[in-house]
C-alpha positions in Angstrom: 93.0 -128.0 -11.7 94.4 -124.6 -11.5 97.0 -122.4 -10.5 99.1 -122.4 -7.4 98.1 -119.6 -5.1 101.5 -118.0 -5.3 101.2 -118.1 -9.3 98.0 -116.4 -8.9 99.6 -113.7 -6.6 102.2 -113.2 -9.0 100.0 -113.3 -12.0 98.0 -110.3 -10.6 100.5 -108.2 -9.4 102.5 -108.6 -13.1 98.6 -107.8 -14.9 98.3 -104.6 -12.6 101.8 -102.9 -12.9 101.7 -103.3 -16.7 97.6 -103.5 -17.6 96.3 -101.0 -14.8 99.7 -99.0 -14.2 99.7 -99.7 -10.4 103.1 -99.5 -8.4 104.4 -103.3 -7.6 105.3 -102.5 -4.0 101.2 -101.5 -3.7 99.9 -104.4 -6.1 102.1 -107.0 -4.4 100.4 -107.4 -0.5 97.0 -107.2 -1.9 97.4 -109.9 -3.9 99.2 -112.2 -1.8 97.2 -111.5 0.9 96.7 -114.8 3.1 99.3 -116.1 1.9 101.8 -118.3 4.4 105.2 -117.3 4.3 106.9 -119.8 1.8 104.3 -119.0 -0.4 104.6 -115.1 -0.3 108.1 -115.2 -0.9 107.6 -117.3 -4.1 104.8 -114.6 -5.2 107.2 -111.8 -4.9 110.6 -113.4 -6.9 108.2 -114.3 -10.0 105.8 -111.0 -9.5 109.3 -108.7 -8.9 111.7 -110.9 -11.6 108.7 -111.1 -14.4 108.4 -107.0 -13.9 111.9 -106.2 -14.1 113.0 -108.8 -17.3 109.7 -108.3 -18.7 111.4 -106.3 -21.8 113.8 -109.8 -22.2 110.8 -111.9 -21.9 108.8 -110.0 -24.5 111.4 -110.3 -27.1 111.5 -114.4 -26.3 108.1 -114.7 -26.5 108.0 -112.7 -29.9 110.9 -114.3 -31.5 109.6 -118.6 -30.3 105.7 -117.3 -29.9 106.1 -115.8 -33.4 102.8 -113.4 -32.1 103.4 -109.6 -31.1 102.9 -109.3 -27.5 100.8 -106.7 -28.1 98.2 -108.3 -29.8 97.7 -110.9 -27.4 94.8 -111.2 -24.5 96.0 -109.3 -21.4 95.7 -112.4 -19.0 97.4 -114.5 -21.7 100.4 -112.0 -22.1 101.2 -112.0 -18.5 100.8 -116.0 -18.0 102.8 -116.3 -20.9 105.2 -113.4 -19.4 105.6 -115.2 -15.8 106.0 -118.4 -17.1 109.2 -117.3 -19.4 110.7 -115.7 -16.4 110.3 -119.3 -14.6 111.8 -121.0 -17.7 114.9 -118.1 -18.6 115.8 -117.0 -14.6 114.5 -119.2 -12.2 114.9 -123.3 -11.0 111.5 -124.2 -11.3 110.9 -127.2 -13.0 110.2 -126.5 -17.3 106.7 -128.9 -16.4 105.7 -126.7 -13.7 106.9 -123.6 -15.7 104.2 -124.8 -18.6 101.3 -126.1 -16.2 100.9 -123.5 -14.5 100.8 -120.7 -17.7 98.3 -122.8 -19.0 96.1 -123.4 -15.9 96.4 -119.5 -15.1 94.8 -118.9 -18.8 92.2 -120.9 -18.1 91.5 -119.8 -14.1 91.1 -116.2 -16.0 88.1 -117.8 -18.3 90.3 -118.1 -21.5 89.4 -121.7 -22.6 89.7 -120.8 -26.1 93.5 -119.4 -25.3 94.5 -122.5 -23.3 96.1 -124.6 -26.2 97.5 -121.7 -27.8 99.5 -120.7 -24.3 100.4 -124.6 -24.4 102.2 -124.1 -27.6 104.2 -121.1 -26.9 105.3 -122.5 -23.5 106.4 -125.6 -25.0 108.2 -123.6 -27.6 109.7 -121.4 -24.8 111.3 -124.8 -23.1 113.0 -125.3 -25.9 114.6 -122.2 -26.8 113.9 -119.0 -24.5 117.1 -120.1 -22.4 119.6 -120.4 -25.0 117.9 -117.4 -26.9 118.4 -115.3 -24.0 122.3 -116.4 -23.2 123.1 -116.1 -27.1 122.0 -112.0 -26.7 125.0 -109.7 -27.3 125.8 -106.9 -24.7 128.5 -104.6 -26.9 126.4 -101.8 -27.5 123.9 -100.0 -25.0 121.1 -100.9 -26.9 122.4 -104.9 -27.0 122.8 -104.7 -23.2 119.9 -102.8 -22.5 118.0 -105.4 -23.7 119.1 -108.3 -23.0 119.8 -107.2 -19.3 116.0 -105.8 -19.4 116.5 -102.1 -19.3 115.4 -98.9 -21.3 117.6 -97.8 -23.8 118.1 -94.5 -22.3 119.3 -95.8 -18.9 121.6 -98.3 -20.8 123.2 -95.3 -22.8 123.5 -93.0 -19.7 125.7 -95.6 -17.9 127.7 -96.4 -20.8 128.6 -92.8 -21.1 129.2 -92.0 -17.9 130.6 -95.4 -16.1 132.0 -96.9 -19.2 130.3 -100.8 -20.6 132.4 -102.7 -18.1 130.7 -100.9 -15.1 127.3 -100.6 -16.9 127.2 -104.3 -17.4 128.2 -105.1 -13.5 125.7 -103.0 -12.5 122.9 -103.9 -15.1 123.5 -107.3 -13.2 123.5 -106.5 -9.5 119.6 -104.7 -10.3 118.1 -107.5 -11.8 119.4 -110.1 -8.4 117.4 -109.5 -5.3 118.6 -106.7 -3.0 119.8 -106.9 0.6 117.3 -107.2 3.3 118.5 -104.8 6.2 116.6 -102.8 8.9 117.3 -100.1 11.3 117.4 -100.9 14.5 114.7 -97.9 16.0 116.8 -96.3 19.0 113.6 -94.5 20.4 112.4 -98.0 20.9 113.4 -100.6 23.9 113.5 -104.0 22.8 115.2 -107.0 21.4 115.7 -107.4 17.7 117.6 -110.3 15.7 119.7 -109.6 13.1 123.3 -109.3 12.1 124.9 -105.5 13.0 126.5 -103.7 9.9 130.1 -102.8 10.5 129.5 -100.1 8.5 126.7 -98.1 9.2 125.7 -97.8 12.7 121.5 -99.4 14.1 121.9 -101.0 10.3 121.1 -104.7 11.0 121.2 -107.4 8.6 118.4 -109.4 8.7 117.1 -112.9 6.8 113.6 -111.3 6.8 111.8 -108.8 8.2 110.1 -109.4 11.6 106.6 -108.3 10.8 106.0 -108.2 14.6 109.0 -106.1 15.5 108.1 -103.8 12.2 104.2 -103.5 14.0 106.1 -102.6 17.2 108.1 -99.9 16.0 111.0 -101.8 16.7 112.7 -101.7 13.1 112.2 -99.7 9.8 113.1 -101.3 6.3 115.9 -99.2 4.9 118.8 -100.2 2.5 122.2 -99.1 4.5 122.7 -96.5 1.6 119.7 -95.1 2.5 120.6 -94.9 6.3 123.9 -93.7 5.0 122.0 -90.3 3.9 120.1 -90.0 6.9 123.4 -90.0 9.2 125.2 -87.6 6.8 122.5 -85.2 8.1 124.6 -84.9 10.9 122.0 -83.7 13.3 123.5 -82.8 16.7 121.1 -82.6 19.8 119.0 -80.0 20.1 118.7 -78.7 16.4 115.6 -78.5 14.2 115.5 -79.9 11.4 113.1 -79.7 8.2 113.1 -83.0 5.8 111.5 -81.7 2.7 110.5 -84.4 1.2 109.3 -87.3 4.0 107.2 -89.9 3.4 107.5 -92.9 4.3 109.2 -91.6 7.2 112.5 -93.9 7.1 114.5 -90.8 7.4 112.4 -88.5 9.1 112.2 -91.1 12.2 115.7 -91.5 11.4 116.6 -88.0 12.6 114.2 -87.3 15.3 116.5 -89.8 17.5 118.9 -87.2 17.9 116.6 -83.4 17.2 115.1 -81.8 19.1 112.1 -81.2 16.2 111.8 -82.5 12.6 109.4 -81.3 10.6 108.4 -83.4 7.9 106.7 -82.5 4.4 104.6 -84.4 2.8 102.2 -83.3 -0.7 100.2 -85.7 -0.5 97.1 -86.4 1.7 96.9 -90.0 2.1 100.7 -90.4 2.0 101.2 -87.5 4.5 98.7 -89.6 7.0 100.8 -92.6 6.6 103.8 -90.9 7.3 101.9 -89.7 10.7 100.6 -93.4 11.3 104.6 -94.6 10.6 105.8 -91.5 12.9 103.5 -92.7 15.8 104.3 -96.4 15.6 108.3 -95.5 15.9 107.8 -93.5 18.8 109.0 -90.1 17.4 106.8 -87.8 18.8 108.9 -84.9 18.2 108.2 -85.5 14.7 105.7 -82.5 13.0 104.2 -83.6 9.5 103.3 -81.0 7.1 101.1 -81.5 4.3 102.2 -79.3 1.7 103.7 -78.4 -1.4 107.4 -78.3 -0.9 107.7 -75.6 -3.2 105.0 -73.6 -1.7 105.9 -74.1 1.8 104.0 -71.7 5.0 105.8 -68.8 5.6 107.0 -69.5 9.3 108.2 -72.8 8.6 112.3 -71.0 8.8 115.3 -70.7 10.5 116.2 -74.7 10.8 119.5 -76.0 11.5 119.7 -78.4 8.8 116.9 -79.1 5.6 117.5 -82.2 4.1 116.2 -82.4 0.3 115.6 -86.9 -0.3 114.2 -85.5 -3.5 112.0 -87.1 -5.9 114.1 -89.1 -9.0 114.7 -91.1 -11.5 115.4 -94.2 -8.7 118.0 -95.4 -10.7 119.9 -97.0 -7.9 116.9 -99.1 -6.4 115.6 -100.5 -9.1 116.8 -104.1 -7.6 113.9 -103.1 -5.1 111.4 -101.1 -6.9 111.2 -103.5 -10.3 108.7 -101.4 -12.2 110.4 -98.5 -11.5 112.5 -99.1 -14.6 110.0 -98.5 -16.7 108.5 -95.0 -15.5 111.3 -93.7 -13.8 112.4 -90.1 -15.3 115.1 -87.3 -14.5 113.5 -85.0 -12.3 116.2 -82.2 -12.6 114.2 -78.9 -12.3 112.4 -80.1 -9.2 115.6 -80.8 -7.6 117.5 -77.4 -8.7 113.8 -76.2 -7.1 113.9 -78.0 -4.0 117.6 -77.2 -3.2 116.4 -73.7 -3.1 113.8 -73.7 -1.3 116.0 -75.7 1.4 118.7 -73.2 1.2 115.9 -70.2 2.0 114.5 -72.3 5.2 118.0 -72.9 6.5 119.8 -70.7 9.0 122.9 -68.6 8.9 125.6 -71.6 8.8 123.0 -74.0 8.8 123.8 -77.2 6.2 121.8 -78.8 3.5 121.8 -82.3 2.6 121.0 -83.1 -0.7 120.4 -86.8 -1.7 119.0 -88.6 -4.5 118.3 -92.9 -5.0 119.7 -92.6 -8.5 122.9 -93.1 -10.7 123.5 -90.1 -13.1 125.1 -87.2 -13.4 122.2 -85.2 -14.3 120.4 -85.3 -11.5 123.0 -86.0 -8.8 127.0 -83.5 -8.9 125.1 -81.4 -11.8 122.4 -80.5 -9.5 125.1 -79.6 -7.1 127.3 -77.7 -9.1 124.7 -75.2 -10.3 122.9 -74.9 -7.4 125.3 -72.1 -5.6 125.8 -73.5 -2.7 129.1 -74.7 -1.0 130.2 -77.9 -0.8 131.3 -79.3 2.6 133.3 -82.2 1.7 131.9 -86.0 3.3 135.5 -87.6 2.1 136.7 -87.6 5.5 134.0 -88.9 7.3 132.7 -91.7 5.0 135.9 -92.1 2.8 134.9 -96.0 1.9 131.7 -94.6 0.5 134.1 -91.5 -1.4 132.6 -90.5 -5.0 134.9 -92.3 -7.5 135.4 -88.8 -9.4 134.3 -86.5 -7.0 135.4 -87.7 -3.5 133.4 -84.7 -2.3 130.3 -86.3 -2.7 129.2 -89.8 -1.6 128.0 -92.7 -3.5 126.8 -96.3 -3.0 126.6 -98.4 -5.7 125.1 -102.0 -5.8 127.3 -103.2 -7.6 130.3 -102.5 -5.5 128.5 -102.1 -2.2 125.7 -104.3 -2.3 123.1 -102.2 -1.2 120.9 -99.1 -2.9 122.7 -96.9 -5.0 122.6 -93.4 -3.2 124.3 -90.2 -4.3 124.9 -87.8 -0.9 126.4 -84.2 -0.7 126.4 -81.7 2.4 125.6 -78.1 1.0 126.2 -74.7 2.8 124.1 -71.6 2.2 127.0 -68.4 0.9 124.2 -66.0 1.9 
């Protein structure tokens, strides 16, 4: 016997984020390469639900295991760690649940581990679900872990949302996010998929059409994501710098209406990607530059608008990016940096957007309120989207919006 080739899929992409420190989005096609469809999709709800409950699981494991998850053999701790998440948050059958554990023990050459993962999966069926439904969520440090998040982020919530609000939107991360696309307008060509009333080229889709993706047809973005790139509000004609561009989602985004974007990348490797992705969308009029954002060539000046998608903590994807929970950090000086670097490159009455995927005041009206800048107010254009407290600002929340939780502000030079 041995595992199912979705198991095994899962099994290495949960060994690599947490034994080898790799990033889940770049684990998961590797290992499920070959995979048909069905298959894949399995692969990626245990590999994505395992990574983001994994601080749930652990304590299950602990308390019906009665062994530290620490002390156990890597390939053991993340059968054991896949198979609780099958038991606690998924339908698959308990005896399916067990089997497999054991059989993905033994597949990794563990025959002396093999009854020992038996008995803690067995012990698991017979408790991890009620243990995990019994967990308290009054305090941040109750919720935090039985919802399967860091303290910190738990405690910056509760201060700053309240628990009710925290707890909703503890919930919506750990459930799978929306699957929408943008329709690519410098593209001909048909593509399925429901349109958003909301955000205009958004499209709602059950899955993404890997052939229309290879075309250039569509690009995978959350609609609070595509929200940012259209509060840019480039006009035709302008040029436009995008600080911080790779992937390319917003980059490509723009360059359907400007004239030139130039798009920054640091890194090497992600800078050619962002060329390959530029190419395969059709925007031409799109110049990568790899470079330091904060050390930027000295001609690169006098844009219309600069849009800063800086680096964060990614506290409002972390439905999508499930390790990112566990090594996401506020980034605050790099954005204060960023913003002015963006408000040197911009022109007389130029405008500065300024967005970030995350959910805290630190690094999102903070940032804004001591960078100097002025505020042009997005109220009026996107008033469904207003900031609860600060209807200046933007912000999506999953929770409430069902889609990646984006804080947005427009910014104005007073030079």
């Amino acid at each position: 016997m041995s595992a199912s080739p979705a198991r095994r899929a899962a099994f290495e992409t949960v060994r690599r984020v947490f034994e080898e420190e790799a990033y889940a989005d770049r684990a998961f096609p590797g290992a499920a390469a070959g995979l048909e469809s069905r298959e894949r999709a399995l692969a990626q709800r245990l590999a994505y639900g395992t990574i983001q409950r994994v601080r749930t699981l652990d304590h299950g494991i602990e308390a019906l295991g009665r062994r530290p998850v620490g002390k156990l053999d890597p390939p053991v701790r993340t059968a054991l760690r896949l198979g609780a998440y099958q038991l606690a948050y998924s339908e698959v059958a308990m005896h399916a649940a067990v089997n497999e554990s054991v059989e993905l023990v033994r597949d990794a050459g563990l025959e002396r581990a093999v009854s020992f993962a038996n008995a803690v999966m067995r012990r698991l069926t017979l408790g991890l679900q009620g243990l995990v439904e019994a967990l308290p969520e009054g305090t941040p440090e109750e919720a935090a872990l039985k919802h399967s998040y860091p303290d910190w982020v738990a405690q910056t919530w509760w201060r700053e949302l309240g628990p009710e609000e925290t707890l909703e939107l503890m919930r919506a991360q750990n459930e799978p996010p929306e699957t929408v696309v943008r329709r690519n307008g410098l593209k001909q060509g048909e593509v399925a998929g429901e349109p958003d009333p909301e955000i205009p080229n958004a499209l709602r889709v059950d899955h993404v059409n890997e052939q229309a993706l290879a075309e250039g047809l569509i690009w995978p973005q959350s609609r609070g994501s595509q929200l940012a790139g259209l509060c840019v509000g480039v006009r035709e004609g302008e040029r436009v710098l995008d600080l911080c561009a790779a992937p390319g989602g917003k980059a490509t985004q723009l360059a359907e209406r400007a004239a030139e974007v130039v798009a920054v990348e640091k890194h090497a490797g992600r800078a050619r990607e962002l060329e390959a992705n530029c190419r395969r969308l059709g925007a031409a009029n799109v110049r990568v530059v790899n470079a330091d954002a904060l050390e930027l060539p000295g001609d690169l000046g006098d844009f219309d608008r600069v849009l800063v998608d800086a680096p964060c903590s990614g506290l409002g994807v972390l439905a999508s990016r499930p390790d990112l929970r566990w090594r996401g950090k506020p980034l605050p000086e790099l954005q204060r940096d960023l913003l002015r670097v963006a408000a040197e490159r911009v022109k007389l009455g130029g405008s500065i957007l300024y967005s970030v995927c995350t959910l805290n005041v630190e690094e999102n009206e903070a940032i804004v309120d001591t960078s100097g800048l002025e505020v042009q107010s997005l109220e009026g254009e996107w008033p469904q989207f207003a900031h609860p407290r600060r209807p200046e600002f933007l912000l999506t929340v999953p929770h409430r919006d069902h889609t990646s939780g984006f804080f947005i502000s427009r910014l104005r030079s007073r030079k």
